[in-house]
C-alpha positions in Angstrom: 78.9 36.8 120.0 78.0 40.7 120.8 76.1 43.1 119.3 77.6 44.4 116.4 78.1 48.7 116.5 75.9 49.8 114.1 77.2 52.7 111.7 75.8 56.2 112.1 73.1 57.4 110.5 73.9 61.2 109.2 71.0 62.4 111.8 72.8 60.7 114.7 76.5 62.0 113.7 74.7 65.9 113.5 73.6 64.7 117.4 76.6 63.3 118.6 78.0 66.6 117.3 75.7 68.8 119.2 76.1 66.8 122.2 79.6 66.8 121.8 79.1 70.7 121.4 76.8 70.5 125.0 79.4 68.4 126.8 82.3 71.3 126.1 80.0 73.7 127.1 78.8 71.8 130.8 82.6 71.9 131.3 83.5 75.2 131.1 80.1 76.0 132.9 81.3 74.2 135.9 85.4 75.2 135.7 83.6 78.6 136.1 81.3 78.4 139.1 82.1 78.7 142.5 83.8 75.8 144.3 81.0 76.2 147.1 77.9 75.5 145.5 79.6 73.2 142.2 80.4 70.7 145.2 77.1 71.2 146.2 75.8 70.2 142.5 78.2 67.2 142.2 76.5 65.2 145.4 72.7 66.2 143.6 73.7 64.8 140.7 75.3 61.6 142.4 71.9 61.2 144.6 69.6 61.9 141.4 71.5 59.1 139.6 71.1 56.8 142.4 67.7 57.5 143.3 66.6 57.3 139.6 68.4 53.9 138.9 67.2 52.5 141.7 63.7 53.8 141.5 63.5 51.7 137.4 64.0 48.5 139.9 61.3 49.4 142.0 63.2 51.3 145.3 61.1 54.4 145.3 63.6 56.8 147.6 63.5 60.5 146.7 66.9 62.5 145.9 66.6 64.6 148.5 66.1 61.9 151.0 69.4 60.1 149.3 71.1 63.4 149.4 70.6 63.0 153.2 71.3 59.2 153.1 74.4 60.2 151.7 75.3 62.4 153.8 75.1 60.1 156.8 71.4 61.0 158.0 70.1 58.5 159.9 66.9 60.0 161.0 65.2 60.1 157.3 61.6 58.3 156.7 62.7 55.5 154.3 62.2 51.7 154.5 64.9 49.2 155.8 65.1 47.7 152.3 65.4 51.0 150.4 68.0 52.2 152.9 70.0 49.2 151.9 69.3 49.3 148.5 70.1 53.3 148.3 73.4 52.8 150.3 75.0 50.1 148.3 74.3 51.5 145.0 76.1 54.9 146.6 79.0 52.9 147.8 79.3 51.2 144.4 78.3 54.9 142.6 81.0 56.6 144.6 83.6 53.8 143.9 83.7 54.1 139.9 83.6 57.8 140.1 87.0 57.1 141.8 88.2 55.1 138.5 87.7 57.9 136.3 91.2 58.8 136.1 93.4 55.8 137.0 96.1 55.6 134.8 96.7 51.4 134.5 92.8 51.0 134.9 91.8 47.5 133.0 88.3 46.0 133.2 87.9 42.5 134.2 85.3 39.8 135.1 86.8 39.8 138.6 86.7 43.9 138.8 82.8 43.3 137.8 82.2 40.9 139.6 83.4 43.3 142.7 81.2 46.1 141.7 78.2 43.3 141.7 79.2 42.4 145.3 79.6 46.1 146.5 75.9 46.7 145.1 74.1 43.3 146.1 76.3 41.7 148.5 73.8 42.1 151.1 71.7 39.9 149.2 74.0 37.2 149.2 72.3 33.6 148.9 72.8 30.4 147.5 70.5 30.4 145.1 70.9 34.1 144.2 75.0 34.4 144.5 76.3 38.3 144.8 79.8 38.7 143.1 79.5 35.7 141.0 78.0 34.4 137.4 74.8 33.1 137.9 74.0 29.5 138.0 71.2 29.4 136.9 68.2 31.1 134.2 67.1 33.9 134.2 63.9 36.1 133.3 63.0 39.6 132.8 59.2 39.5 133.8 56.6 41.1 131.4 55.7 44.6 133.9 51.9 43.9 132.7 52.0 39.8 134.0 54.7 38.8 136.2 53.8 35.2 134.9 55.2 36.6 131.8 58.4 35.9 130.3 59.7 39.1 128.1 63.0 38.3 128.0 65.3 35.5 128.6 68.8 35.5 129.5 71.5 32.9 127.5 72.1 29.7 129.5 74.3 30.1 132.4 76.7 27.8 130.6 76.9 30.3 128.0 77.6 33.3 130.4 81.9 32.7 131.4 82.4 32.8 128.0 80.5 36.0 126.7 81.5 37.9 129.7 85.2 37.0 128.5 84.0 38.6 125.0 83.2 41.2 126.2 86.0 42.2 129.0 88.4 42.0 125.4 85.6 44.2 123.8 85.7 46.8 126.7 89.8 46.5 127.0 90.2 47.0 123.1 92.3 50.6 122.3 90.1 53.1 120.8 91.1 52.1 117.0 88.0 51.8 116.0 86.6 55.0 115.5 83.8 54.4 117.4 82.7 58.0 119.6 83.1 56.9 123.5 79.3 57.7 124.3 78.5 55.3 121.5 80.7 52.4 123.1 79.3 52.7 126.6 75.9 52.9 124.9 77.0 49.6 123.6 78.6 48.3 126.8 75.1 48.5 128.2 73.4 47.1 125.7 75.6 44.1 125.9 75.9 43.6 129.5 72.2 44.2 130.4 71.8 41.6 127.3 73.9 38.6 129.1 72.4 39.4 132.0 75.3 37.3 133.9 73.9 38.0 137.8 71.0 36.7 139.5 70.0 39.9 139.9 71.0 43.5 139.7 71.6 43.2 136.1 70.0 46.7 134.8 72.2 48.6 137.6 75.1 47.2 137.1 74.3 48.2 133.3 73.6 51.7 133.7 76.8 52.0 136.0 78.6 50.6 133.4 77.8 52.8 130.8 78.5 55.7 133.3 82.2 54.4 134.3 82.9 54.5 130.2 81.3 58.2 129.5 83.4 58.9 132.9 86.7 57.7 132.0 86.2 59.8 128.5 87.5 62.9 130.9 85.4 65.5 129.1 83.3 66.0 132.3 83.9 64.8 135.7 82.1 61.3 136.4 79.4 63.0 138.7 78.0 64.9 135.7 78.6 61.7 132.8 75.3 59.4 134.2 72.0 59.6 132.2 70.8 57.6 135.0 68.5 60.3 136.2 66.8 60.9 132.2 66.7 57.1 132.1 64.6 57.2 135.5 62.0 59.3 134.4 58.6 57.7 134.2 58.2 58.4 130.5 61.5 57.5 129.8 61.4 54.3 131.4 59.0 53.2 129.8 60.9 53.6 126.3 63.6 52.3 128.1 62.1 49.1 128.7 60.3 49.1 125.0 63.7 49.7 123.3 65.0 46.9 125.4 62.0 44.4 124.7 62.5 45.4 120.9 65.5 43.7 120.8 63.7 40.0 121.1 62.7 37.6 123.5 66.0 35.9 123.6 69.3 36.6 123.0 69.6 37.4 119.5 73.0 40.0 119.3 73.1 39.6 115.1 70.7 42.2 114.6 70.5 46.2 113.8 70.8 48.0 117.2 70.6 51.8 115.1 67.3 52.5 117.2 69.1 51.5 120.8 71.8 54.0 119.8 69.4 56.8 118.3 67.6 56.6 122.1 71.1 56.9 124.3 71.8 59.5 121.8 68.9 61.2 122.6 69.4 60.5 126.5 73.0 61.9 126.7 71.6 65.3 124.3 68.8 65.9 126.9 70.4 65.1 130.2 73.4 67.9 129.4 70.1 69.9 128.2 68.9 69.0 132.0 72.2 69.5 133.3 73.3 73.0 132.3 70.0 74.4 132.9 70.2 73.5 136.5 73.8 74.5 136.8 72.6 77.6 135.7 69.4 78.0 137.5 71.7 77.5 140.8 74.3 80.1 140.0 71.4 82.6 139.5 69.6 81.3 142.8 72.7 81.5 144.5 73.7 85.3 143.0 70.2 86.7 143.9 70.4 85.3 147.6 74.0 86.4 148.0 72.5 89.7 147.3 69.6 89.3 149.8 71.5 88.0 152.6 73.8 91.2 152.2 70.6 93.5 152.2 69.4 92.2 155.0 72.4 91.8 157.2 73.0 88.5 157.2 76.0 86.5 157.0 76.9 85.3 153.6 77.6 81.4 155.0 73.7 81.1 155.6 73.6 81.9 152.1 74.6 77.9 151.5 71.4 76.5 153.9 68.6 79.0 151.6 70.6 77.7 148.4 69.4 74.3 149.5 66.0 75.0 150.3 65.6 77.2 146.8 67.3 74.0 145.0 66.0 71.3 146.8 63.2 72.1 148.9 65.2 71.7 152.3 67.8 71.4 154.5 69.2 69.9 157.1 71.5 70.8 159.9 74.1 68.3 159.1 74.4 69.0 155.9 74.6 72.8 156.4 77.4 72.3 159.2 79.0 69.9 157.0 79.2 72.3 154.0 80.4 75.7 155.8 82.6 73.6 158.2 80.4 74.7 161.4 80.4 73.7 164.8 77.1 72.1 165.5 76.3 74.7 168.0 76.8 77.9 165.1 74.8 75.3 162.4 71.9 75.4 164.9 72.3 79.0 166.0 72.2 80.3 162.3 69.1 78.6 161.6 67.5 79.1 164.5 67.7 83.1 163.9 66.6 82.0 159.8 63.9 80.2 161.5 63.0 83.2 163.9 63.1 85.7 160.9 60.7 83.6 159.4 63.0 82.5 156.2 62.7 79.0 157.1 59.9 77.1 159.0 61.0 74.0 160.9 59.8 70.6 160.0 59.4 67.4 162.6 60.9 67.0 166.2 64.8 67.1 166.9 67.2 64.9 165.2 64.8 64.3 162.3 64.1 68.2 162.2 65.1 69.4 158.5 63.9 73.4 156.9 61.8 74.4 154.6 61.0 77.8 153.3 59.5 80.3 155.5 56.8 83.0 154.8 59.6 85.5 154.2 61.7 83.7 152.0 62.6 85.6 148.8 60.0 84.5 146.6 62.0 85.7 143.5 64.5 83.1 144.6 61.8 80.4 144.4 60.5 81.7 141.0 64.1 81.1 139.4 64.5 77.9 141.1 61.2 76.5 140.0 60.8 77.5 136.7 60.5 74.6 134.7 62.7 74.6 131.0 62.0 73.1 127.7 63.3 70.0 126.6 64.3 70.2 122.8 64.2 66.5 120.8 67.6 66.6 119.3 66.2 64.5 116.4 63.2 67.2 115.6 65.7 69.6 113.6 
């Protein structure tokens, strides 16, 4: 048995319409930016949601340094483990946002089981199988005492059978009348319930709920994740509460109306996050498109200061990568940045990235730091 949907409060249906409303208007933010620096907001995004999904398990890796990850940096100061862990979950990331469009796309327990491998195949045990149902119980630990059971999982023997459940659940047409963001709310809730793997359970939840909102096709999959609002520390910590509200065990005939009313609130705040940044970059990147004129420079360069404004740095790499550069033109632009004191080198060769310089706009910086308001949809 799953979780039954719960019916929508008149509160939540006002939400879904704003968010709705918020979606619409991410879309036609993004149809009208430029190509260059969209592209450039599609791999943050990716990177944020990874960094913040991992970082609920306890992989602490920045976005920026998974931006570089991502970008094939091999040079950036992260542990073994979190390398792994940051790869995998890109690979798997990268993979769904593939699916968002297939046309005879089904979900199965083998397709699952795949995504489980992708992300903790390098894990692979015995005891701890990757790609395959667990054999075994399982516990979610009590973050205050380890020694602390807060939830357990159904019996493995149990597990074959609600995973079938719910592959017919997430195949079923969309008769129902139930809003898509509200079904992958549920899809989560269900598979992050079941807990079916060893391990990676929460991920594989999250991506789950992302591949849903993404194969919706109002937005393009990169911006559909509330990974990155779920990863912040305050919100993690709800996260985890609305979770341990749900019992001890696996108890799915209950009212779920608070689970929804917090993803609700997730998806209305993350496009809040979303379009201000989208924004905030499109000025950033008219007001240095305008200094790099006034000062003679080149307008390609214009694409390394955008990522310093937006992210604190750049890299060589990355700023070859993106204007299509020979390595010897990437390091002969910022060399003569560097010289004219808009960006001030950091470390030694390969591991060498750019920061701002004393004589970077500071205008610039003021738009790209200004922090924004975060309105509770639910506060009228």
């Amino acid at each position: 048995m799953l979780y039954p949907t719960p019916a929508l409060a008149s509160a939540d249906s006002q939400v879904l319409r704003d968010i709705d409303g918020l979606r619409d208007a991410l879309r036609h933010q993004v149809q009208a930016a430029p190509s260059k620096w969209t592209e450039g907001l599609r791999k943050f995004l990716t990177a944020d949601a990874v960094a913040a999904s991992n970082s609920i398990e306890g992989f602490k890796v920045s976005t920026v340094d998974v931006e570089d990850l991502m970008a094939g940096e091999r040079d950036v100061e992260v542990s073994e483990e979190n390398r792994e862990e940051t790869l995998a979950y890109q690979r798997m990331m990268t993979y769904l946002q593939t699916l968002h469009d297939v046309g005879d796309f089904s979900y199965s327990k083998g397709m699952l089981n795949a995504l489980h491998w992708m992300l903790q195949g390098h894990h692979h045990t015995a005891r701890k199988p990757a790609g395959q149902w667990r054999r075994g119980p399982v516990y979610v630990t009590d973050a205050r005492n380890p020694r602390v059971a807060a939830y357990t999982a159904p019996d493995a023997d149990a597990v074959p059978g609600l995973m079938a459940e719910l592959v017919d659940w997430l195949n079923a047409d969309g008769g129902t009348g139930t809003h898509p963001l509200v079904r992958a709310a549920m899809a989560h809730l269900h598979l992050v319930s079941i807990h079916p793997w060893a391990d990676g359970n929460g991920r594989m939840s999250r991506s789950l709920q992302t591949l849903i909102i993404a194969r919706e096709g109002v937005l393009a999959p990169e911006f559909s994740s509330i990974e990155a609002w779920l990863g912040s520390p305050g919100n993690t910590w709800e996260y985890y509460r609305e979770l341990s509200d749900r019992g001890s065990t696996y108890l799915p005939d209950q009212d779920v109306s608070s689970w929804i009313r917090f993803n609700l609130t997730a998806y209305h705040q993350q496009a809040q996050i979303v379009g201000n940044r989208i924004d905030r970059s499109g000025r950033v990147w008219s007001a240095l498109t305008e200094f790099a004129a006034s000062a003679g420079l080149d307008e390609r360069v214009v694409t390394a200061l955008h990522d310093v404004a937006m992210a604190g740095r750049v890299r060589r790499s990355r700023y070859e990568q993106a204007e299509g550069l020979s390595l010897q033109q990437a390091q002969r632009d910022l060399r003569d940045l560097t010289t004219a004191q808009l960006l001030a080198p950091v470390g030694r060769t390969r591991a060498r990235y750019y920061t701002a310089g004393p004589r970077f706009p500071e205008p610039v910086l003021e738009i790209a730091e200004t922090p924004m308001t975060l309105r509770n949809p639910y506060a009228g």
